[in-house]
C-alpha distance (Angstrom), angle and dihedral (degrees) to the residues before:
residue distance angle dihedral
X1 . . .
X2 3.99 . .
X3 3.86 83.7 .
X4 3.63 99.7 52.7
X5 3.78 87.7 45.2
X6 3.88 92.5 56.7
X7 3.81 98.7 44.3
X8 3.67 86.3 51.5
X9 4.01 96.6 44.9
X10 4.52 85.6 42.5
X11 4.47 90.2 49.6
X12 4.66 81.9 48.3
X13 3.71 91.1 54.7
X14 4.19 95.3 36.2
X15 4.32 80.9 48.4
X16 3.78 84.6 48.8
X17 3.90 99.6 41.5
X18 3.78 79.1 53.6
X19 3.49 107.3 51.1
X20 3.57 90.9 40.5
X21 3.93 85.2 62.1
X22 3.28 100.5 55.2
X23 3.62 96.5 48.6
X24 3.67 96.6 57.4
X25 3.55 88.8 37.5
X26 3.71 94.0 90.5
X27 4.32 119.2 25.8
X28 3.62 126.2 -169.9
X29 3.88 126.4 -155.9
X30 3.50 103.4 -158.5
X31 4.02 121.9 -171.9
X32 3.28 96.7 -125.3
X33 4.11 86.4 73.3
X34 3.58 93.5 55.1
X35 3.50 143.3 -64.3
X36 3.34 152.2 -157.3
X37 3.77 151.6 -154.0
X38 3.85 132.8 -111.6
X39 3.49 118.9 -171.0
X40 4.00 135.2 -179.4
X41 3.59 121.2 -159.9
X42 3.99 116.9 -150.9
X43 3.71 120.7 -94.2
X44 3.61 102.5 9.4
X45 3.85 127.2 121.4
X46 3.13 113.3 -78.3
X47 3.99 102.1 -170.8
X48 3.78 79.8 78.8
X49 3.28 126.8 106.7
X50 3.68 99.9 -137.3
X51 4.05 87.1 61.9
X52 3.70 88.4 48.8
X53 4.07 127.6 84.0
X54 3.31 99.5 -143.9
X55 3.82 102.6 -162.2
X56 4.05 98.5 164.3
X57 3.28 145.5 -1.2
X58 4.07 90.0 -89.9
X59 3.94 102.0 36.2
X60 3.93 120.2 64.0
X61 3.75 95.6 168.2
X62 4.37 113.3 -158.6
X63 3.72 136.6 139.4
X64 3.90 125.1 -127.3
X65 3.89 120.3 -140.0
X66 3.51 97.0 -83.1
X67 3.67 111.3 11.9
X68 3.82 144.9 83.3
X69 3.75 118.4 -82.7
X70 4.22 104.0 -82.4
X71 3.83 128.9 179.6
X72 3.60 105.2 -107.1
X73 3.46 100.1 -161.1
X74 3.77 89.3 66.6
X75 3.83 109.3 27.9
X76 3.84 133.0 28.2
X77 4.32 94.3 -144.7
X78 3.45 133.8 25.9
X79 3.70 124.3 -103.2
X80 3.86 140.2 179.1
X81 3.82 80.1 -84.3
X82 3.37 97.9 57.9
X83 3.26 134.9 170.9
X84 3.53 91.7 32.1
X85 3.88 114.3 -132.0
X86 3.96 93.4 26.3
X87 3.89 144.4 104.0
X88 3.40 129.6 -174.8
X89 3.67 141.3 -159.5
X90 4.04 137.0 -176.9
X91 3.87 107.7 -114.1
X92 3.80 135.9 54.3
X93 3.87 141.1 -74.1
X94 3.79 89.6 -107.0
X95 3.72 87.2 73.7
X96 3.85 98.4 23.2
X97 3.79 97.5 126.8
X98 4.15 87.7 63.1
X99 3.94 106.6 50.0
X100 3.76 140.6 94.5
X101 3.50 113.0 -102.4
X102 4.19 119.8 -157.9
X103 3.83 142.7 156.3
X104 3.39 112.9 -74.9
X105 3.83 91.5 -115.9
X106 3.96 83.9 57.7
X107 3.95 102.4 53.2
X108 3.61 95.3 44.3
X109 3.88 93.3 46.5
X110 3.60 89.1 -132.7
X111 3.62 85.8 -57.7
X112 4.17 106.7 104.0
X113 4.07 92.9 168.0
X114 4.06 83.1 68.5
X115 3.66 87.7 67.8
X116 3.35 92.8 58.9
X117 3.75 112.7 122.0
X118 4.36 98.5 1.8
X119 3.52 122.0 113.5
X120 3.95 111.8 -99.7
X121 3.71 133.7 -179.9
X122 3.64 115.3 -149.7
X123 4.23 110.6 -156.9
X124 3.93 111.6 -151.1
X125 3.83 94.7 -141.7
X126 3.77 102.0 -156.9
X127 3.98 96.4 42.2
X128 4.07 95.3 38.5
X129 3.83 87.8 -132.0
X130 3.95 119.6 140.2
X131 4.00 121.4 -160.4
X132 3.70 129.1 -171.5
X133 3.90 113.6 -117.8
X134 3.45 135.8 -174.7
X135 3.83 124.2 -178.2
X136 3.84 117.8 -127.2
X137 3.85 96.1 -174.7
X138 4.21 138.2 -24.5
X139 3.94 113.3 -162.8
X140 3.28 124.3 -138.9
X141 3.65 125.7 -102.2
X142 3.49 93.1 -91.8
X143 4.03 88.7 50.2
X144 3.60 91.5 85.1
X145 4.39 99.1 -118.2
X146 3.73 97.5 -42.7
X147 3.46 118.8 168.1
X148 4.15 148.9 143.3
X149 3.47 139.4 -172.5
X150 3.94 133.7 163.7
X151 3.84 105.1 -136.9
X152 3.91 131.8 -179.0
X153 3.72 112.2 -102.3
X154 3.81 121.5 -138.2
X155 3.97 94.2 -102.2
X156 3.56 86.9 85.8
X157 3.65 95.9 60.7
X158 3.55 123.6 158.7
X159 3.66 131.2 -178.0
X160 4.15 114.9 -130.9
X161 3.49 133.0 -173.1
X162 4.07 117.5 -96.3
X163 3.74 110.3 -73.6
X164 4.25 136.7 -134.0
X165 3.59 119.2 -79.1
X166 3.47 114.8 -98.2
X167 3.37 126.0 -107.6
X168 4.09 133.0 -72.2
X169 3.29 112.1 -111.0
X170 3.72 155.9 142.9
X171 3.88 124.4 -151.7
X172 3.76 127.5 -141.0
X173 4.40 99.5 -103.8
X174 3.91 112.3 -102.5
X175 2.82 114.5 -111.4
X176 3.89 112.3 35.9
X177 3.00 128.0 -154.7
X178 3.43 89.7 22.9
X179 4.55 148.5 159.8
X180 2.19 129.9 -104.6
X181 3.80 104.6 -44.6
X182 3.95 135.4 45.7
X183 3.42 142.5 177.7
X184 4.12 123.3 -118.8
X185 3.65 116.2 -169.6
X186 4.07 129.3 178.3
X187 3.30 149.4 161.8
X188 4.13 134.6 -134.7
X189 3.68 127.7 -141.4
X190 3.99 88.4 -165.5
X191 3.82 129.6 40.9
X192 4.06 98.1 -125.5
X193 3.80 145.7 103.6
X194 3.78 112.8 -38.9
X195 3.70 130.2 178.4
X196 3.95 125.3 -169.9
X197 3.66 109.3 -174.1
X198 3.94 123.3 173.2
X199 4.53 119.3 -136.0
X200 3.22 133.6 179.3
X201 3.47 134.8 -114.4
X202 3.83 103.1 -75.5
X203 3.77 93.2 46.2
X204 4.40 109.6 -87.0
X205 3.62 124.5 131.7
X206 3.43 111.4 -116.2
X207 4.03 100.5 171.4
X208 3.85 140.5 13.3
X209 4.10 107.5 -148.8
X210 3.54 91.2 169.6
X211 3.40 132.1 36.1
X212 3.95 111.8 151.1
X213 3.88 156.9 65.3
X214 4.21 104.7 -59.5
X215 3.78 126.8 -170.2
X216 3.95 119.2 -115.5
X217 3.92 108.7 -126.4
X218 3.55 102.8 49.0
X219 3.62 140.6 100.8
X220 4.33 96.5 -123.0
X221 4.22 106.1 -169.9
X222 4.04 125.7 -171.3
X223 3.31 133.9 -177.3
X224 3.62 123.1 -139.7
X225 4.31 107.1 -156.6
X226 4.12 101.4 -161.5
X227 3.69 87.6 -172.0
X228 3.75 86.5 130.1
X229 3.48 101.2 42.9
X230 3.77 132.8 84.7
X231 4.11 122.9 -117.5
X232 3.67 122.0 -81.3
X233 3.74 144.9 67.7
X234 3.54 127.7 -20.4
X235 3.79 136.6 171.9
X236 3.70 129.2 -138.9
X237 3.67 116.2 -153.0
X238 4.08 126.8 -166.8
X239 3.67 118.4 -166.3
X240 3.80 132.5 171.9
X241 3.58 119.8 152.4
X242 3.41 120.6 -24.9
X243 3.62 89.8 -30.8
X244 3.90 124.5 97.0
X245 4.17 137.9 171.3
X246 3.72 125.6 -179.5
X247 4.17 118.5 -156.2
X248 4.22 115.5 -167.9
X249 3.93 108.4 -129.0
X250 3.92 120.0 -169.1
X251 4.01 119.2 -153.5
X252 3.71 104.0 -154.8
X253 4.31 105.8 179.7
């Protein structure tokens, strides 16, 4: 009888453990809990930490002169990927679990002054944590780095139940053309096997970049160094399951 009573008190505490992983497995900061307001002022420093929001450990968000916003803390530039280790989508936290998350660069369409005033959530990748964000202003790149946004702050915490996958998908390599290196990023809808291999114009494989079992969720990059190959076009293809996009590359040396 003891027995019974401790296998059924050890499968309580595993159900527990369980459930109590899942809920802090995803964390919204919602603006109604708070916020508060970042704002970088043109032509200052920006390896300092007063022109940086530092919103975790892993994401230092700033802006250089004449670039993009990037996340300092884990790149020195900003790229198409940029800010490294985040997604964002147009909407709110209430309704987090539901929207379209993509690269900065992607949901602005290269055009981050349209974001200015619209709701956005901005997904920390790494730490599974989603934050309302709206943009207060983004200077031009003659403006020096300005930029604003009122944010929610983690105060206003709330623990949410595990969210979709994000989307499949392959994005165009940054930068392109390029040499002799580029950057690949995607996204999985499915945790599985997933290959990205590189050919060349008429159709052979020249490289495997990917070869292996990747989590769903996450923002997986690659680069692809052509330093061996010669110039011309090249074709990048993602695969995992039954799914399957193909991006044109051009190596100009």
């Amino acid at each position: 009888m003891k027995g019974i009573f401790m296998k059924v008190q050890y499968s309580i505490l595993s159900a527990l453990v369980i459930v109590s992983h899942i809920l802090s497995a995803q964390t919204a900061w919602s603006s109604s809990n708070g916020t508060i307001t970042f704002s970088k002022a043109g032509s200052v420093d920006w390896t300092l930490a007063a022109n940086q929001d530092r919103i975790s450990d892993s994401v230092w968000i700033t802006r250089a002169s004449s670039q993009r916003i990037f996340n300092i803390r884990k790149e020195n530039v900003s790229s198409t990927n940029s800010p490294y280790g985040t997604l964002w989508a147009f909407g709110t936290t209430d309704s987090f679990a539901t929207l379209t998350y993509k690269t900065f660069t992607s949901l602005s369409v290269n055009d981050p002054q349209s974001l200015i005033g619209k709701n956005l959530v901005l997904q920390l990748v790494a730490e599974k944590i989603y934050i309302d964000v709206k943009f207060l202003t983004y200077g031009s790149s003659s403006s020096g780095g300005t930029f604003s946004y009122v944010r929610a702050v983690s105060s206003g915490v709330t623990s949410v139940k595990d969210i979709a996958p994000l989307s499949f998908g392959l994005e165009q390599n940054y930068p392109n053309p390029f040499n002799p290196a580029t950057t690949i990023g995607f996204t999985l809808q499915e945790s599985g096997k997933t290959t990205l291999k590189i050919y060349d114009a008429i159709g052979r494989e020249v490289v495997t970049l990917v070869e292996e079992v990747l989590e769903a969720g996450v923002y997986h990059q690659q680069i692809f160094d052509a330093s061996r190959f010669a110039s011309g076009v090249y074709f990048a293809r993602l695969v995992s399951g039954s799914k399957v996009q193909v991006k044109k590359l051009m190596l100009m040396k």
